[in-house]
ROLUM-440638 format. One record per residue: z, y, x of N, C-alpha, C, O in turn. Coordinates in steps of 0.05 Angstrom, whole numbers, plus 5000, padded with zeros to 4 digits. Example, Ala and Ser with C-alpha at 12.3 -4.5 7.8 and 13.67 -1.06 7.14 Angstrom:
<pts>
515648865264515649105246515649345264516949345285514249555257514349795273515750015258516150235268
</pts>
This chain:
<pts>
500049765017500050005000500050255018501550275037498450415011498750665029500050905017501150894995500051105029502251265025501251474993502851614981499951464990498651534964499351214939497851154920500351154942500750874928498950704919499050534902496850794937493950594925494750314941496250304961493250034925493949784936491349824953489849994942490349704977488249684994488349284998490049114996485749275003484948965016483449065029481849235021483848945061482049045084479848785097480648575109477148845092476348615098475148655123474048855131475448375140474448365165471248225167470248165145469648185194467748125203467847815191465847695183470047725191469647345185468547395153466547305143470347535143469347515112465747675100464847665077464747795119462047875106460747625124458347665126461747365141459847185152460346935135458846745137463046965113463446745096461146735069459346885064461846545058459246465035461046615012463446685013459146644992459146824964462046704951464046834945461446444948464246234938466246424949467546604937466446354973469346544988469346724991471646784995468146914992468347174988469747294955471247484953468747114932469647254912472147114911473847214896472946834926475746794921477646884939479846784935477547044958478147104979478947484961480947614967477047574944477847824933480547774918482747874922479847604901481647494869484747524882486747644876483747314909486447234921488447434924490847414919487047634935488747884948489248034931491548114930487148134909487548304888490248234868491748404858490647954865492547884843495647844861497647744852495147944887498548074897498848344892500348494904497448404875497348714864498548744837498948554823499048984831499949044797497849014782495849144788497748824758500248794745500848434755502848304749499048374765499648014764502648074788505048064782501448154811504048094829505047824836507347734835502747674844503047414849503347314880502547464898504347114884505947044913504546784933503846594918504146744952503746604966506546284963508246234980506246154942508045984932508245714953506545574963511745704954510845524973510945144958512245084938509644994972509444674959512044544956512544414936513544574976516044484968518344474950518944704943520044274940521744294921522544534919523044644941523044694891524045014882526744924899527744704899527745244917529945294922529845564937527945634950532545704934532145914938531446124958530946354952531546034984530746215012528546015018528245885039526746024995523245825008521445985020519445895032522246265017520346485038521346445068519946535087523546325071524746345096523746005109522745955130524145895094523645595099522245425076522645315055519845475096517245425074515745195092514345275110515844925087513844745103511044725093509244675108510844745072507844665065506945005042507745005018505445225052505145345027502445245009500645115020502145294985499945134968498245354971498045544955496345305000493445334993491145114994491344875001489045254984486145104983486944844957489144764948483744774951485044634921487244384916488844324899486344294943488344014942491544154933492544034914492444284938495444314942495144524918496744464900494044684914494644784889494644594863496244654845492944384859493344344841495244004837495943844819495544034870498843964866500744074852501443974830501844294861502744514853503144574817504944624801500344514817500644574776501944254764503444224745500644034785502243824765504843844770506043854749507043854800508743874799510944074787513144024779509644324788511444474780509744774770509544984783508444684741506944884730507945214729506245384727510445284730510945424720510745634759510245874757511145564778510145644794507545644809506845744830506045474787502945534791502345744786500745814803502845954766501946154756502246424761501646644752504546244790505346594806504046604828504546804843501946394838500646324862498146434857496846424836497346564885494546724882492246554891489946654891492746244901490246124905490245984880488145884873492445934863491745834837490045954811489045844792490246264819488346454808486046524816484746664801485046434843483646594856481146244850478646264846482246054852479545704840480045834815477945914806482245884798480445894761478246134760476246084746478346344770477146534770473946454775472146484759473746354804471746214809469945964795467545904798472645824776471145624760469345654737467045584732471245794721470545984700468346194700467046224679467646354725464746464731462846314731461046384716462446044746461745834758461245754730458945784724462745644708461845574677459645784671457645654667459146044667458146234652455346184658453346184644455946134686452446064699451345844687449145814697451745664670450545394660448145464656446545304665446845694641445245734630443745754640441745694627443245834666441545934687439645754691440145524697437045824688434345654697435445574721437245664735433045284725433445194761430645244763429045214745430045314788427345354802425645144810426145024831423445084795422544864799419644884820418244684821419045074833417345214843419345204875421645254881416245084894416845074934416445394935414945514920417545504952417245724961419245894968419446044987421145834940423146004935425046054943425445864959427746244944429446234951432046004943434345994951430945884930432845584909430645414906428245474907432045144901430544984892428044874927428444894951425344724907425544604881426744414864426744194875427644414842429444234829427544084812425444204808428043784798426243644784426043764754424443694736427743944752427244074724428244294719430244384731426744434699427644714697431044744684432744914688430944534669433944634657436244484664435744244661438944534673440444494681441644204669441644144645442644054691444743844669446543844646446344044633448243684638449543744618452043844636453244004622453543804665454743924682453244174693454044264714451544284681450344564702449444574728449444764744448744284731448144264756444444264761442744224743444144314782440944294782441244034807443043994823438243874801437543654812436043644840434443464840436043744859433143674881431143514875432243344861428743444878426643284881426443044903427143044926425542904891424942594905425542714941424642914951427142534953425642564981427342864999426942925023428842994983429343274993432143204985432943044968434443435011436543415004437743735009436643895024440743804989440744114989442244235009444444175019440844415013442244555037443344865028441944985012445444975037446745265027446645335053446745175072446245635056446445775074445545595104446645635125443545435102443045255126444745105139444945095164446444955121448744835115448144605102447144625079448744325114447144085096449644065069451944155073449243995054450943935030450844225003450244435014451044254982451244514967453244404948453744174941454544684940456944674914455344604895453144704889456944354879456144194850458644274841460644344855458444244817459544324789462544164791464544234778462543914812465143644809467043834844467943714863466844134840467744204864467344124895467844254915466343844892466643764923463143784930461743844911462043744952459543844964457443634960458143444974455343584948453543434939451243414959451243594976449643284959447143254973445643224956443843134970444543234933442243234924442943484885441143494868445643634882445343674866448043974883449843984900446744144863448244504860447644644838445544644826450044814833450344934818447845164808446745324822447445114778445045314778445845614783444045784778448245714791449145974798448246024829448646224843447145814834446645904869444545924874442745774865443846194897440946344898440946274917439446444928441846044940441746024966440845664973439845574994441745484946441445304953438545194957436945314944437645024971434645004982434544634988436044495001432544554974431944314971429544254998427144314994430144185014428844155039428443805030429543675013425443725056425043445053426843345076427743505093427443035077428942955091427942875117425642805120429242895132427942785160429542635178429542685202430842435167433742385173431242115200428942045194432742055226430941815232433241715240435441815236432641455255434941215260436241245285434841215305438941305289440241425310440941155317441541015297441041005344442940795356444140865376443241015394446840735375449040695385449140875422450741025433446940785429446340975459445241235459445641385478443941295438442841515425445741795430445741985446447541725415449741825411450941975434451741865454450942225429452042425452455942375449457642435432455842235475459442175474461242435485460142555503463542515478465342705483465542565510465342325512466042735531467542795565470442665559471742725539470942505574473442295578475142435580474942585600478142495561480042675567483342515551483242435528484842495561487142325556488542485523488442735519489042395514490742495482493042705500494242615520493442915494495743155499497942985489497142805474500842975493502942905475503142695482505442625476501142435498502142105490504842045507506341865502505142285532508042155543510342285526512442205535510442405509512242555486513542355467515742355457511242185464511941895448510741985408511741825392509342155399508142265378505442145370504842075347504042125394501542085393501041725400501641615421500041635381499141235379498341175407499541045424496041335409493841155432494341355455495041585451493841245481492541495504490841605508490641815520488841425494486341575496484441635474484541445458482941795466481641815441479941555427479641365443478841525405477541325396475041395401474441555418473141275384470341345399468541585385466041625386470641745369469241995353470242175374469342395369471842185398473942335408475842455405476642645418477542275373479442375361481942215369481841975375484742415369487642225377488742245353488142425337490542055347491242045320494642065323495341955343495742125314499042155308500341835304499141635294502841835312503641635303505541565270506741755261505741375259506741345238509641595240511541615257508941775214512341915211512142125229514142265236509242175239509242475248506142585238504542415231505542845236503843005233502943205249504343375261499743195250499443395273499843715257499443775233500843895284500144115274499344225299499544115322498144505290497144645304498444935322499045105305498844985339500145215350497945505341495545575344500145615329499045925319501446145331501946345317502446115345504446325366506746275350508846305364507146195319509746135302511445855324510945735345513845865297516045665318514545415311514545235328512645355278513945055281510444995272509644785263508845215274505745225281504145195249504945335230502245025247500745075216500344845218499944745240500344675193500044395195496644345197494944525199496144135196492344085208491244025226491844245236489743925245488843965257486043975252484943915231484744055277480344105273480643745290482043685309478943585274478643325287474243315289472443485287474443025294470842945293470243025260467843035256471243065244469743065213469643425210469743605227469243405177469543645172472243725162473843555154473044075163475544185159478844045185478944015209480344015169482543925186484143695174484343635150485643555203486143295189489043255191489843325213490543175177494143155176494842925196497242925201493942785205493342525229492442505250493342365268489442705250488342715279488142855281489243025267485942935306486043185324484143155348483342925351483143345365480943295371482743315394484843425397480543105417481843015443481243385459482643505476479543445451479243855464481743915460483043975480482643925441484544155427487844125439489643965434487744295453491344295471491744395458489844275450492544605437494144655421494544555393495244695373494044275393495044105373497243935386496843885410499643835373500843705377501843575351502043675329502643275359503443065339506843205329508143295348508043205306511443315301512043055287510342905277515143025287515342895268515443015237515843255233515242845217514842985193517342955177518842755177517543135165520843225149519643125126517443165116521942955118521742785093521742965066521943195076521743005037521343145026524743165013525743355001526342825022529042785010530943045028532943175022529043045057531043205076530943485066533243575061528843645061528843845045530543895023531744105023530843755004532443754982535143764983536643894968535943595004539043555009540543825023542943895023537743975038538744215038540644395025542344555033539644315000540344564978542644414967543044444943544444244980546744124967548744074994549843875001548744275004550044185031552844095020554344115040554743994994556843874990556343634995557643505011553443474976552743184987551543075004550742845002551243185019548843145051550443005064552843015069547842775074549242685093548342745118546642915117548942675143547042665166545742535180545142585203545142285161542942015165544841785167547241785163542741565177543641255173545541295196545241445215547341145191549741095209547440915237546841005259546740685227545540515254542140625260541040615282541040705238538440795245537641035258535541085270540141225253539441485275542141535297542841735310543041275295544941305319547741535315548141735329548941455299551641695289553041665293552641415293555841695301558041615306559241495272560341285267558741685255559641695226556941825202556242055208555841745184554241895165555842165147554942215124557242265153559542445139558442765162557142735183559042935155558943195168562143245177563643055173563043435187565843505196565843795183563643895178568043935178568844095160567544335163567744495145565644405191564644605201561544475197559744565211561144305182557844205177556544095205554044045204557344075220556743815247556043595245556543505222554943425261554843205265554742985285553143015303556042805285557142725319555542515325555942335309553442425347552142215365553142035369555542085373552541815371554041535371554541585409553041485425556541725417556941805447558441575457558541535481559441445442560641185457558440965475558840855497555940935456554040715460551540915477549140895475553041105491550841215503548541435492546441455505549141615464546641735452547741925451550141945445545742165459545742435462543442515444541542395435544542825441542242935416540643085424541843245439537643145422535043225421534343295404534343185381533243605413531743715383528043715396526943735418527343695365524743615375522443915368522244045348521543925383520844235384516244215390514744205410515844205367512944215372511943975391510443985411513143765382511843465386513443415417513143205429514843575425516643445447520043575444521143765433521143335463524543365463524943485489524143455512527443725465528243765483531743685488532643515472533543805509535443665512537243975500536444205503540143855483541843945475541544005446539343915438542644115430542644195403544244405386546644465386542744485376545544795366547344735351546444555336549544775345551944695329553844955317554045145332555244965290555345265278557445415293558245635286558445255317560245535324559345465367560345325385557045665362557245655390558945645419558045565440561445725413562845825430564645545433566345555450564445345420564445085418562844935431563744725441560744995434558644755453559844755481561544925488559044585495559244485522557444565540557044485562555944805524552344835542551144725558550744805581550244505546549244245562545644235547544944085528544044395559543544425586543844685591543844795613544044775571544245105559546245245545547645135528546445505549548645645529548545675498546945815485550945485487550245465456549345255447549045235422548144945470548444715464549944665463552044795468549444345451551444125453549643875462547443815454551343705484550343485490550543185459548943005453552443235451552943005429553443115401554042955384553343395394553843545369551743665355550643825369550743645331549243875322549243875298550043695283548144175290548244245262547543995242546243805251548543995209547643905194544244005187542443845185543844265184541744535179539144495207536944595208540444305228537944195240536544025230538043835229533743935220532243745217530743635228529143455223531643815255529143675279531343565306530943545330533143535294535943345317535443145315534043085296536442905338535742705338537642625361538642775378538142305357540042185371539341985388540241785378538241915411537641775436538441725453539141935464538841595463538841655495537141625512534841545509538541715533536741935557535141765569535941525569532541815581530541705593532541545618534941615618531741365635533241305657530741345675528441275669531541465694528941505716529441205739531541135751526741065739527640775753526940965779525341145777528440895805527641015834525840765847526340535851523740895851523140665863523940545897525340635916522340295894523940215921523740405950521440475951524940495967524140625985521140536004520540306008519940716011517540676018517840576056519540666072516440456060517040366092515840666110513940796101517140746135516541036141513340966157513140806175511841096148508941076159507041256152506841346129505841306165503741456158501441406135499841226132502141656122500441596088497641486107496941566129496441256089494041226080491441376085490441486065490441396102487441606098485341436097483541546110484741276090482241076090482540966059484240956041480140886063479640756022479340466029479140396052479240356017480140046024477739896021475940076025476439656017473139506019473239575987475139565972470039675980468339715961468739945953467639995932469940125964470140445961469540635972470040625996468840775966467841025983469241305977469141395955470441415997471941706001470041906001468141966016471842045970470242335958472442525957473842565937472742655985475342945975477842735980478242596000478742755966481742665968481342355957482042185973480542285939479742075921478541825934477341865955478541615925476241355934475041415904475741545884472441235910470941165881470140895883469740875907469740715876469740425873466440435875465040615865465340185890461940185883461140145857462940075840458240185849456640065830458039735823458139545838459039755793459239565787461039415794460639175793463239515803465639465809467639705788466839925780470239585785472939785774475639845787476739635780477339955799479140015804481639855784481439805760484439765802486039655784488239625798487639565821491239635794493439525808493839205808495139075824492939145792492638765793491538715812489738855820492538425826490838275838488738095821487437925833488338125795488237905780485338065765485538245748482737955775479438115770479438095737477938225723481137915728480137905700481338045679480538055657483838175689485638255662485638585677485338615702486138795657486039075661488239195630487839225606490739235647493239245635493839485627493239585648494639695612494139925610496640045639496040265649498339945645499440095661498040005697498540105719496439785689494039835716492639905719490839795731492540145711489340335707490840515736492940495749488640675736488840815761487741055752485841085736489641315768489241695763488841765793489641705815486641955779485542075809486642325813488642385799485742485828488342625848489942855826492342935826487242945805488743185792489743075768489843225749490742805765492042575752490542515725491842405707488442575722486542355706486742065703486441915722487042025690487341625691483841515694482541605675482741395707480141445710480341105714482440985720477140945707476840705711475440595739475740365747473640845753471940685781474440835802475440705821475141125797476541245827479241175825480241015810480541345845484641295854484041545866482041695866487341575879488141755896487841615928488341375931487041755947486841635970489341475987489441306004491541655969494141575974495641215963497441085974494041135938494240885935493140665939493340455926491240725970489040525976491340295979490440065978493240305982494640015996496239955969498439845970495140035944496139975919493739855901494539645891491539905896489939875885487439805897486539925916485739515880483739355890481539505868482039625847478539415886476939495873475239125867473938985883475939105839474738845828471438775813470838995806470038645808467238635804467538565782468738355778466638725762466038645723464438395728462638325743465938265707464538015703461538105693460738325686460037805695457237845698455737755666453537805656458537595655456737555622459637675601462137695604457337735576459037825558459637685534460237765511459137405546459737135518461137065523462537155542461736785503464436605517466936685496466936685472469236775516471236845493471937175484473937265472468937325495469537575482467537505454465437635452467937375442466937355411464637345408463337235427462737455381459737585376459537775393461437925396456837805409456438045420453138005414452237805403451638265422449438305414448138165449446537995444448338185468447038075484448937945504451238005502448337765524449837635536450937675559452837585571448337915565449137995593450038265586449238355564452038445605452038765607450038905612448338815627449939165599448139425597448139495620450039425633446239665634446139855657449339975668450339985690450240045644453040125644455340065646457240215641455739705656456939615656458839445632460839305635457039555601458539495583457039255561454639205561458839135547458738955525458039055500458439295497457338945484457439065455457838905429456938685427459038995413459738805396457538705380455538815387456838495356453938415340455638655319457838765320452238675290453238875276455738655267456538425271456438925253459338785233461738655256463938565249461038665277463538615285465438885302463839065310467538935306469439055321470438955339471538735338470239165370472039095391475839085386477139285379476938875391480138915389481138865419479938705435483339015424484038935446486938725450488838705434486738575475489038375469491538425457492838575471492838355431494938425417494938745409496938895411492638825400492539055379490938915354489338735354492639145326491638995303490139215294489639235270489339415312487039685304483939595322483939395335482539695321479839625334479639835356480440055349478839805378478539985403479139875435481439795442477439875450477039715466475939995498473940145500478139955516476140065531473140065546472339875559472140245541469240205555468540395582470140575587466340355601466440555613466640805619467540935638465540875598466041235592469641345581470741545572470441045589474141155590475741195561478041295559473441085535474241215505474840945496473740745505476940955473477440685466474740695446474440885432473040485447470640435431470840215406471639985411470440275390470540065369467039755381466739515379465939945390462839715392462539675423461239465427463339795447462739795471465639615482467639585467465439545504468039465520466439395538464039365534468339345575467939265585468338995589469738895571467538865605467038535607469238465626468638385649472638475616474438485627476738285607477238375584477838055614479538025596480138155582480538395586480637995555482938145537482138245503483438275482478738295511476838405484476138195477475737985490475838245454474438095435473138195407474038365392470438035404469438235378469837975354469737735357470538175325471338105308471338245292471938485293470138065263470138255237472938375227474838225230473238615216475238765205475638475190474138305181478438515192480038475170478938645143477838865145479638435105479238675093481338885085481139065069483538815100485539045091485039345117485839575120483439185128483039515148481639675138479939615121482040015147480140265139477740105156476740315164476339945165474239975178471439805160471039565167470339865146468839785131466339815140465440035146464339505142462539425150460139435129460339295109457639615133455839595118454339425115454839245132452239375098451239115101448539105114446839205100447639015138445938935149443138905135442938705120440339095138438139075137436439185147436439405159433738975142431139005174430939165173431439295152430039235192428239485193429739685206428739915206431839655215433239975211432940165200432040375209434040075170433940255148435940395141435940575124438340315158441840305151442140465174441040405195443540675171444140905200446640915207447041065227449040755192451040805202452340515202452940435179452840335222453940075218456640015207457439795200457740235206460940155190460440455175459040645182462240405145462940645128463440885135465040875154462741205126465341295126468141415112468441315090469041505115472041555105472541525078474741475067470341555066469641585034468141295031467241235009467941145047466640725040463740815038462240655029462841065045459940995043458340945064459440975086456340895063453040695083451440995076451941155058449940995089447741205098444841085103444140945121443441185080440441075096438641205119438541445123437841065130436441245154431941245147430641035150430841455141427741375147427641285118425941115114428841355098428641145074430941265048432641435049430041115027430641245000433040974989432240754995435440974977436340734961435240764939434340944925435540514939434640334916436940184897438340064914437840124874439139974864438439824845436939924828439039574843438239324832440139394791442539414790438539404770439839424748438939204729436639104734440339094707439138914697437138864690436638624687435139044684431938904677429738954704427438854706431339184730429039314745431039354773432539214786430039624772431039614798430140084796427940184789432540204804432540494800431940634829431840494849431640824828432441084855435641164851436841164830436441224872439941274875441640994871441540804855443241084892445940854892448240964879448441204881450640794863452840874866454440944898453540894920457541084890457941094922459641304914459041394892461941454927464841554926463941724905465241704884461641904904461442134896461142134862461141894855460942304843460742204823458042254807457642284783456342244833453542224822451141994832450942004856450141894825447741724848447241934870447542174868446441784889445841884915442641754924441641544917441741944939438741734939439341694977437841564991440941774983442041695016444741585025445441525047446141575002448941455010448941264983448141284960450541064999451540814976453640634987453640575010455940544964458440404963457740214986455440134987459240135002459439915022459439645006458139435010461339704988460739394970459039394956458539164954457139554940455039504936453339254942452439214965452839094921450638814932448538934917446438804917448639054911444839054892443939364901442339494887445139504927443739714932442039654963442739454975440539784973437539684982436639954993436440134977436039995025435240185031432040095036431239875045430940265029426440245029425940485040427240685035423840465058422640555074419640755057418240955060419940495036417840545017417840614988418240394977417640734976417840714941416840404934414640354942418240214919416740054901414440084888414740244869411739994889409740034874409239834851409839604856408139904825407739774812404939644810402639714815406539304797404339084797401039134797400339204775399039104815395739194808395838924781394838954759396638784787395638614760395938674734394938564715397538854733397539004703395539214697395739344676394239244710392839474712389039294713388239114729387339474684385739404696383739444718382039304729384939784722383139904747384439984766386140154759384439904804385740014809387140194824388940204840384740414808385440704805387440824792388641034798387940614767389740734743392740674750394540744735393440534781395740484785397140644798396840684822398940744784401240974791403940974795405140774786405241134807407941014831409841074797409341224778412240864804414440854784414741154780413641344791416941144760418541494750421141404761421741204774423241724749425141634773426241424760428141344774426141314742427941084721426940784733428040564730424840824746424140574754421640374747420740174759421040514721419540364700416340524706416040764709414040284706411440434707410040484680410740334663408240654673407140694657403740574651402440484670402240584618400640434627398940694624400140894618396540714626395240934623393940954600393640764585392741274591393041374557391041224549388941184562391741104515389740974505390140664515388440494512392340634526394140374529396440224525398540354528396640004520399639954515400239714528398539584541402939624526403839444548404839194531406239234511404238934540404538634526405238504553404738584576407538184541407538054566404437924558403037934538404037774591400437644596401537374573403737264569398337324560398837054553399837024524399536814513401337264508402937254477401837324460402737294438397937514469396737684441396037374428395737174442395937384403393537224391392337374364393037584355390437224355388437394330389437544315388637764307391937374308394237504289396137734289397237854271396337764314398437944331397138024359398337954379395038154362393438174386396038434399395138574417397838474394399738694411400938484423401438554446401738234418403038034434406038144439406538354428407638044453411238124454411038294481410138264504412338514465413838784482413338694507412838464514413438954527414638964552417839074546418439184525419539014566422139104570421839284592420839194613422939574591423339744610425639644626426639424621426639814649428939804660431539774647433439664658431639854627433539894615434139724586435739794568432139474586432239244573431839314544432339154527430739574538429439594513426239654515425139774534425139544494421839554478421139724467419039684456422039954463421540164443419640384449418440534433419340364480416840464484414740354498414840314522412940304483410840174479409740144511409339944525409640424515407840384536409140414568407940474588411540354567413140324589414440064598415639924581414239964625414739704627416539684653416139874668418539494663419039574682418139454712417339224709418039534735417039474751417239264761415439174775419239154757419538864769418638544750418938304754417238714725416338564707414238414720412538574728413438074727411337994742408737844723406937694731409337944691407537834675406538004652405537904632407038344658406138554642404238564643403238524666402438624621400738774635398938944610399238864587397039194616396439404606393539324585391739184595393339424564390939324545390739554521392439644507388139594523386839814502387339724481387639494472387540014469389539924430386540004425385140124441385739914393383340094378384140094355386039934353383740174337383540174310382140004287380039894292383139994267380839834246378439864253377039674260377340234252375440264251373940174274371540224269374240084297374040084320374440364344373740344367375640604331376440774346379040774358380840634349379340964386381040924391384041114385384041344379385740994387389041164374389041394397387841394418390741574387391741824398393141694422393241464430394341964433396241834454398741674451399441534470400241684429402441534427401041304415402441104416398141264402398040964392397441014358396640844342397741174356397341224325393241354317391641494330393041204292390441154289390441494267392541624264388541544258388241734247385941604223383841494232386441624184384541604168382241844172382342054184380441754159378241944157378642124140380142084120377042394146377042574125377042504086375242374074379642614073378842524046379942244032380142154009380342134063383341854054385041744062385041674086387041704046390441724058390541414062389041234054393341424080393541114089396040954073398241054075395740804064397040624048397640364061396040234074400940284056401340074071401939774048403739764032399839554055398239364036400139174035400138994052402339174010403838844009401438664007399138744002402138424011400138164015401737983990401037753985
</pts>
């Protein structure tokens, strides 16, 4: 508000580079913290009273708002992103009406028809998918981003043809080898990224993101689109894994008479009870000291409500074994033990690299086709026998020059059969690596997730090296890892699902199998057919390279044979109608129906394509003329037609 009492919204450079969508919800938003609405940035968590102060989740973007309305309607209506999607929806309705552009050229479109769905959506054309602002996907009417359908309110969306071609597995530009931030913190699952270059959190923590605040923004930017509550991109140092505050711990807040301060044996307590000053005491007998956990790492000591009480251990105003009830990020452990190692014999460090290596800088590097390892043992590669090169990379061919008299350089085995499972060839790639057949996954010895090291240092779901321990194997079906189904041609572009269970066609259109025929578009997450994505379980969907053509034998000329509609079903041409072969006789020269796709006869002259005994025959009349286009004969001038009981 400025000093004239006017309300102001100040818009920056990001917002005239955002799309129309956000821009007008991005006004609504700000405007309705104004008089008379005076609405608030609400936060997700259970109602209580200092939630501006201690706010873990606030409800933006739609997911969480309309959390927000089922949980607790009555603070939906003080929230400005809950005003700022109706506003937008409700505009977004008015537009129904709006022609779609059925005309190439234009700024929209072209769409298969001029008028809108019964959702207001417009359609793209065979073969084309929609793009906004040069952006693959466009806003549909079901909020989430469509590929072949947008809203007829949009002057930007653009039905381009497809040009998708068949990407394989080497094709694929891989992320630069970089270790997960956090894995010695104990937050983060794996050490190293999977094969999108994403690290994932471990069970009971969440990534967040550092924004200069104490306890950061929950999210991270991972391999997909937007941000992910789990992963995180192996780039990104300012993500870190936290643990996540339960929703019971929040609540108990607001009752500090019944709180407790956790499981007596599961978080290590001396007692589950608080002490009269709201404390809580460490099981200090059995060795556990308290840690607060501060943006995905511990630290040592803990605050407790009367400072001048702590022991300032490590610091003034800790406590080594005490802390607040009002902490939720305390924790009860004990202390790392540092093992010393054995004393080293007095000698002069190492300056030579040992047989099969060669000295680069400080470093050895192992030859072609050999690996670095602390084992004596060529066949097994242990995760704590890996080897870091000087600026402490954990790396698979180099070392430090300093551990030549620690580490051997061993020769990858020479085949990739036997007991590493299905694989696609027998011998290793140029690269030293294996690969799994389709449908199967790399596991590594005693993991029940898929990921296998390969040479490029990433745990790989399809690559590994030819080292004990891998093996390829179909997912389990209780795993996220879902296997598409295998067909020639490389028509299928993505060998496993994604996140949403769908298959991707590559060079090609789906197809789905229905009871009388066979259509264009698959089912598949979204809640429309797709003519490029389809359900993983899907058995009757079918990627073609080709449109289905219909039968020449129904046809008597054939010139007159013309590609299916989008329903599937061919037509016969005018001044024709459609019979199975073999049923006219004198009596009944129309002979029995064709069945369309859709297992009805009612139109005459529609049959469906997979019919292998239709076929097409001139209608005429009494008179010997022939019927109009639907089939109907016309009397002569001066006499009406009468229908003749017998």
């Amino acid at each position: 508000k400025q000093g004239d009492r006017k309300y102001m919204v100040y818009l920056c450079d990001v917002y005239m580079r955002s799309s129309t969508q956000e821009q007008i919800e991005t006004i609504v938003h700000e405007v309705s913290h104004h008089q008379e609405a005076y609405t608030d940035d609400v936060c997700l968590d259970p109602p209580h009273n200092n939630w501006r102060e201690h706010c873990r989740t606030k409800a933006y973007d739609r997911p969480y708002c309309s959390k927000l309305a089922q949980r607790y309607g009555h603070l939906a209506l003080q929230n400005a992103d809950n005003y700022c999607y109706f506003a937008f929806d409700v505009g977004a309705r008015a537009y129904k009406k709006n022609k779609c552009e059925t005309r190439s050229g234009k700024n929209s479109g072209p769409a298969i028809d001029e008028e809108p769905d019964e959702d207001g959506d417009c359609q793209c054309k065979y073969n084309t998918v929609c793009y906004q602002n040069n952006r693959e996907k466009c806003q549909c009417s079901t909020g989430d981003e469509c590929d072949e359908y947008y809203i007829s309110a949009c002057k930007n969306c653009r039905c381009i043809k497809t040009t998708t071609t068949t990407t394989r597995r080497e094709d694929f530009e891989r992320p630069s080898f970089r270790e997960c931030f956090g894995y010695d913190e104990g937050g983060v699952k794996r050490q190293f990224p999977d094969h999108n270059g994403d690290c994932k959190c471990k069970d009971g923590y969440h990534c967040v993101q550092d924004n200069g605040e104490d306890r950061g923004v929950e999210g991270c930017p991972y391999s997909g689109s937007g941000y992910h509550k789990q992963k995180f991109s192996a780039s990104c140092f300012a993500c870190e894994c936290q643990k996540e505050r339960q929703e019971e711990q929040i609540q108990e807040q607001n009752h500090e008479q019944n709180r407790k301060c956790g499981d007596k044996q599961k978080d290590h307590l001396e007692t589950e009870d608080a002490d009269e000053e709201g404390d809580c005491h460490c099981d200090e007998q059995n060795g556990y000291a308290c840690y607060k956990m501060r943006r995905g790492r511990q630290s040592r000591g803990c605050p407790i409500s009367d400072p001048s009480k702590a022991d300032n251990w490590p610091s003034p105003g800790l406590d080594k074994h005490w802390f607040n009830i009002r902490c939720t990020d305390c924790i009860c452990r004990k202390p790392r033990v540092v093992r010393n190692p054995l004393p080293a014999l007095s000698q002069k460090p190492s300056n030579k690299c040992p047989s099969l290596a060669t000295k680069v800088e400080s470093d050895c590097i192992c030859q072609a086709g050999t690996f670095c390892s602390r084992s004596k043992d060529p066949k097994e590669l242990l995760q704590d026998d890996m080897c870091k090169i000087s600026d402490g990379t954990t790396s698979l061919t180099a070392f430090k020059i300093q551990d030549s008299g620690k580490v051997r350089c061993h020769k990858f085995q020479s085949t990739c059969s036997g007991y590493h499972g299905n694989v696609v060839k027998s011998q290793p790639d140029g690269q030293n690596n294996c690969e799994c057949a389709w449908g199967h996954a790399c596991y590594a010895q005693g993991q029940g997730e898929p990921g296998c090291i390969s040479t490029n240092m990433m745990l790989d779901i399809k690559l590994f090296v030819p080292i004990g321990g891998s093996t390829c194997k179909r997912p389990m079906p209780s795993s996220n890892l879902k296997v598409c189904p295998y067909q020639e041609g490389d028509v299928v572009k993505n060998e496993f699902a994604d996140d949403n269970g769908d298959c991707e066609c590559a060079r090609s259109k789906c197809w789905q199998k229905v009871s009388n025929g066979i259509r264009p578009g698959c089912e598949n997450s979204r809640p429309k057919l797709s003519k490029l994505y389809f359900a993983h379980s899907c058995s009757d969907c079918e990627c073609r390279s080709q449109a289905p053509k219909c039968p020449n034998n129904a046809y008597r000329l054939r010139q007159q044979v013309p590609d299916p509609d989008d329903d599937g079903d061919c037509m016969c041409p005018p001044g024709q109608l459609c019979r199975i072969r073999g049923t006219d006789t004198e009596q009944n020269p129309s002979g029995e129906r064709c069945q369309a796709s859709d297992r009805t006869t009612d139109q005459h002259e529609y049959f469906s394509l997979m019919c292998k005994n239709c076929e097409c025959y001139e209608v005429k009349c009494q008179d010997g003329s022939k019927p109009e286009t639907f089939g109907e004969c016309t009397c002569p001038a001066g006499r009406n037609c009468y229908t003749v009981d017998e």
